[in-house]
N, C-alpha and C positions, 0 to 999 in steps of 0.2 A: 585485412585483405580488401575491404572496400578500397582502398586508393589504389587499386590495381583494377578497376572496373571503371571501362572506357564509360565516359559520359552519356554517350547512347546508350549503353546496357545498362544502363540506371532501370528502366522501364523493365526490361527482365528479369534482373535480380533483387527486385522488389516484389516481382510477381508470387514469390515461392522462400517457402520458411530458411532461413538461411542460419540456422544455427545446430548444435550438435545434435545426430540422433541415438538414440537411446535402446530402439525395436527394429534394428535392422542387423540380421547374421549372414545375411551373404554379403557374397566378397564379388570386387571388381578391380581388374586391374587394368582400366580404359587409359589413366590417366603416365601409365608408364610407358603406353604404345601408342597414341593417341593427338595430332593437330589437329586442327581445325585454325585455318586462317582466313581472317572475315575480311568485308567489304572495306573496311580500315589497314590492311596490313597487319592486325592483333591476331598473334596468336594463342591459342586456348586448347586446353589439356581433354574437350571433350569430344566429341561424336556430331553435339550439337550446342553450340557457343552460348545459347540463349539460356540452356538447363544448367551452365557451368562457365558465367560470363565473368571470369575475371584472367584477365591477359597479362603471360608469361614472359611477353617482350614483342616487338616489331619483327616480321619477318626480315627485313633487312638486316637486323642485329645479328643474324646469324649465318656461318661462315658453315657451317655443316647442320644436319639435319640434326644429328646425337644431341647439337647444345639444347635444342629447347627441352630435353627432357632431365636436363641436369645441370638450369642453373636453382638457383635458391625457391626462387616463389617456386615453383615444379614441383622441387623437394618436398616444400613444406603439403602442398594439396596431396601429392601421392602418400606422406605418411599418414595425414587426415583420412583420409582412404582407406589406407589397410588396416588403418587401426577400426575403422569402420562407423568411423565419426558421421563422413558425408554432409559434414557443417553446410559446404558451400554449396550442394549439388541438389537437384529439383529431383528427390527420391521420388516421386507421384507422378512421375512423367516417364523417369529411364527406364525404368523394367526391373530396379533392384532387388523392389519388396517381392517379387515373383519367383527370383533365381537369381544364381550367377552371373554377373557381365563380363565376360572373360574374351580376350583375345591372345590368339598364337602368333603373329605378325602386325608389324607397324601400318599404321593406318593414318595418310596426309588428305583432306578433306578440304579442296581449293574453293574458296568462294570470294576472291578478291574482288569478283565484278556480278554487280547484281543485274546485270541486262539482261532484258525477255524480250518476247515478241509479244506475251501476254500479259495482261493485267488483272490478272484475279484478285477479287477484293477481301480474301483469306488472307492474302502475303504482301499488298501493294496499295496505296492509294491511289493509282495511276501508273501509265509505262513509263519504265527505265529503259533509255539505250543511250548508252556511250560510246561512241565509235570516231571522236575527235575532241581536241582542246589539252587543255592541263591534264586535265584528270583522269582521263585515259589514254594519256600518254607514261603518268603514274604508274597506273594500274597493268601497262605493259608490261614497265620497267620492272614490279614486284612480280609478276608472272614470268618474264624471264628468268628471274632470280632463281622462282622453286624451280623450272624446268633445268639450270642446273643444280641445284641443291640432288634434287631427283638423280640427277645425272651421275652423282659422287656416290649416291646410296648404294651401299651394297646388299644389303640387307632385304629378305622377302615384306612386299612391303603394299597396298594397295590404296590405289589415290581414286580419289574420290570428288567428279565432278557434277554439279556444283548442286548445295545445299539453297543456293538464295537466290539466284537467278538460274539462265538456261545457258548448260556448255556450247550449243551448237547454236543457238541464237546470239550469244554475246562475239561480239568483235573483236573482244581481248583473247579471248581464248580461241579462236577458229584458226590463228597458225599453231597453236599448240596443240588442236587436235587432228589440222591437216598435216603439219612438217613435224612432228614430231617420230620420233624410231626410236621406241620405248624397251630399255635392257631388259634381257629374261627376268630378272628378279621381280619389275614391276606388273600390275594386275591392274583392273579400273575398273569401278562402278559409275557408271552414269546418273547423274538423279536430275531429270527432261520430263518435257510437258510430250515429247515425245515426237512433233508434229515434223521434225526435221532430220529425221535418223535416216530416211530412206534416201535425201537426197545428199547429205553431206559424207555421212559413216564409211560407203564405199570406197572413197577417195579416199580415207585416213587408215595408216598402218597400228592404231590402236584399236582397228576393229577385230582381229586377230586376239587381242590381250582384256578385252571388256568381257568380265566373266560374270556381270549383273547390273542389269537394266533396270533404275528404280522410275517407274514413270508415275505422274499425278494425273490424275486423271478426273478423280472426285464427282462422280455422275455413273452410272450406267442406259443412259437414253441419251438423244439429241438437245431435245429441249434444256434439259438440267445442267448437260454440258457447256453448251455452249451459254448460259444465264451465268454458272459459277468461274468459267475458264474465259474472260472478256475476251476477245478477240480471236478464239483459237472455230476450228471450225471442224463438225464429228467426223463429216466424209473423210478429211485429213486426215484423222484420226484412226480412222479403222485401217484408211489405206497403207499408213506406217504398222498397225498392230501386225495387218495382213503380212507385209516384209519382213517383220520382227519373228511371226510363229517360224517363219522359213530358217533365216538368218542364226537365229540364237542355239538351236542345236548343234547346229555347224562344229560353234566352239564353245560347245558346251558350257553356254551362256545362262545363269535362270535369269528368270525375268518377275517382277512384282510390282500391281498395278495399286497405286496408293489413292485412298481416301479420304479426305477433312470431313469427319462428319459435322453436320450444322442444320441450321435451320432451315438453306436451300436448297440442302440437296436429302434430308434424309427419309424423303418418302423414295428414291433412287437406287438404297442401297443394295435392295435387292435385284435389282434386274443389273448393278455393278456386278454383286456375286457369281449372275451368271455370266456375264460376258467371260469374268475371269474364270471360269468354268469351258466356256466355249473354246476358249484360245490355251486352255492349259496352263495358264498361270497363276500363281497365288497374289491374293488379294491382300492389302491392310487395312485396314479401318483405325484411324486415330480421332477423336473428338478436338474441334477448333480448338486453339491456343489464339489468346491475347496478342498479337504483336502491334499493336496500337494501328492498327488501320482504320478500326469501324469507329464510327461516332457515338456508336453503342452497342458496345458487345455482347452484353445481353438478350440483346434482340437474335444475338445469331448463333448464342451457346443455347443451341437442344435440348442439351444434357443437364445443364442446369436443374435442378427440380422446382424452382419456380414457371419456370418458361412453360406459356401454353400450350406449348404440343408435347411439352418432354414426358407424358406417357403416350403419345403416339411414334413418338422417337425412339423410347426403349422397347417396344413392340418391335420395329423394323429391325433395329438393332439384332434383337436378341432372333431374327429368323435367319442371321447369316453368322452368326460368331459360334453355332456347333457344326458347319459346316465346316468338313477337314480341308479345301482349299481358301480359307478366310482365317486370317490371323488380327485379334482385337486387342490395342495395346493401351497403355495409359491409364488415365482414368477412370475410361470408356470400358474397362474391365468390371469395373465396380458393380454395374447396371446387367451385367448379363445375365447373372440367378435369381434377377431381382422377382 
């Protein structure tokens, strides 16, 4: 299967044991309902391409949505799967060893354009934005493609913008989220730094169909925010949460405010807890992942048990993950009864 792992995902699927498991009895069937197409055009059987980076074929290869789940390479990971192998998949990251990974509808996770307004030094070493030249005129062409692909689906099915960059920041996607008139079958989750919902959302007829707002946010104060989120600014921030607590009931929208825990933000996590307390939404706490940004990621993994604050880290930690509006996933599990 390595020769079907794009030369960028070398760095990923290096990161995490990639051979059969042995102590795993639940079952997952992500990879039967499940794209994810990256900043390449590659498509991937998982939720999130990094934990399960080997690609099933080019989105353009395909003429309906049904083929990516039934050519060969596909086959072969789904049976790996049920059989409960999980050879290729980053089990200490998805949620496996915990429970069930189960989905009742298909799930397409667009990330063909990683353009932000921000630069967080979690996911970036600097801003990304394409809004002219080859390559996003590319990355058009492949986004018009799934906006029909979408189009032919009949099937209940919820798309998923964007994993790597920001839907309503990038240029590629901004007619897709203004001119688009999305079939009853389709649903949408957003995944946004969140600072541009209030001005764009209203103008798009997906705002009717967005039945969950995954925003990052990573800070609960000003100062932490704006150090870990490069360019974004808090007032912005609350000012969207503020249109968001109104908006998302509407249509019965939830909403969840996401975390990187790390080293610059985890003396924040708690007054994070309470914001997402104050605004009635549930909180996540994930510990940093590796995606090769930092010149030393040590310095910024908390969690680590070398690292000099990581028992001030699982201190904080452990004062928001028995809180019923806070959910602690990953790793970052580990650390909570410690």
């Amino acid at each position: 299967m390595l020769k079907y792992v794009p030369y960028y995902a070398k760095h990923q699927y290096n990161l995490y044991n990639r051979e059969p498991k042995t102590d795993i009895t639940n079952r997952c069937n992500i990879t039967h309902y499940t794209v994810t197409i990256d900043n390449q055009g590659n498509c991937f059987l998982c939720h999130c391409d990094g934990w399960l980076p080997i690609s099933v074929g080019h989105i353009m290869d395909f003429n309906c949505l049904e083929d990516v789940w039934q050519n060969d390479i596909s086959r072969t990971i789904q049976k790996d799967i049920d059989d409960k192998k999980f050879t290729w998949c980053s089990v200490d990251q998805c949620g496996i060893r915990n429970g069930w990974v189960w989905r009742e509808f298909y799930f397409v996770s667009i990330n063909t354009d990683e353009s932000c307004n921000l630069r967080c030094p979690s996911c970036r070493i600097g801003l990304i934005k394409k809004d002219k030249g080859p390559e996003y005129e590319k990355k058009v062409k492949w986004t018009t493609h799934i906006i029909k692909l979408l189009e032919k689906f009949e099937k209940p099915c919820h798309v998923v913008m964007s994993g790597n960059g920001d839907p309503l920041a990038s240029r590629v996607y901004r007619p897709f989220v203004l001119n688009m008139n999305p079939r009853k079958n389709l649903s949408f989750q957003f995944k946004t730094n969140g600072l541009l919902m209030k001005k764009l959302l209203p103008k798009s007829q997906i705002l009717p169909r967005i039945t969950e707002y995954s925003i990052s946010i990573d800070a609960g104060d000003s100062d932490t925010y704006e150090k870990v989120r490069l360019g974004a600014s808090w007032e912005q921030l609350i000012d969207n949460l503020d249109w968001l607590k109104d908006i998302a009931p509407k249509y019965f929208a939830s909403v969840r405010l996401n975390y990187c825990f790390q080293n610059a933000n985890f003396h924040s996590v708690v007054a994070f807890a309470d914001l997402c307390k104050q605004y009635n939404f549930r909180g996540e706490v994930r510990m940093i992942e590796n995606w090769g940004t930092f010149k030393n990621f040590d310095n910024e993994n908390v969690l680590n048990v070398k690292h000099s604050n990581h028992k001030l880290a699982v201190k904080e930690l452990q004062k928001v993950a028995s809180q019923s509006h806070i959910d602690v996933w990953g790793e970052a599990v580990k650390f909570i009864n410690q």
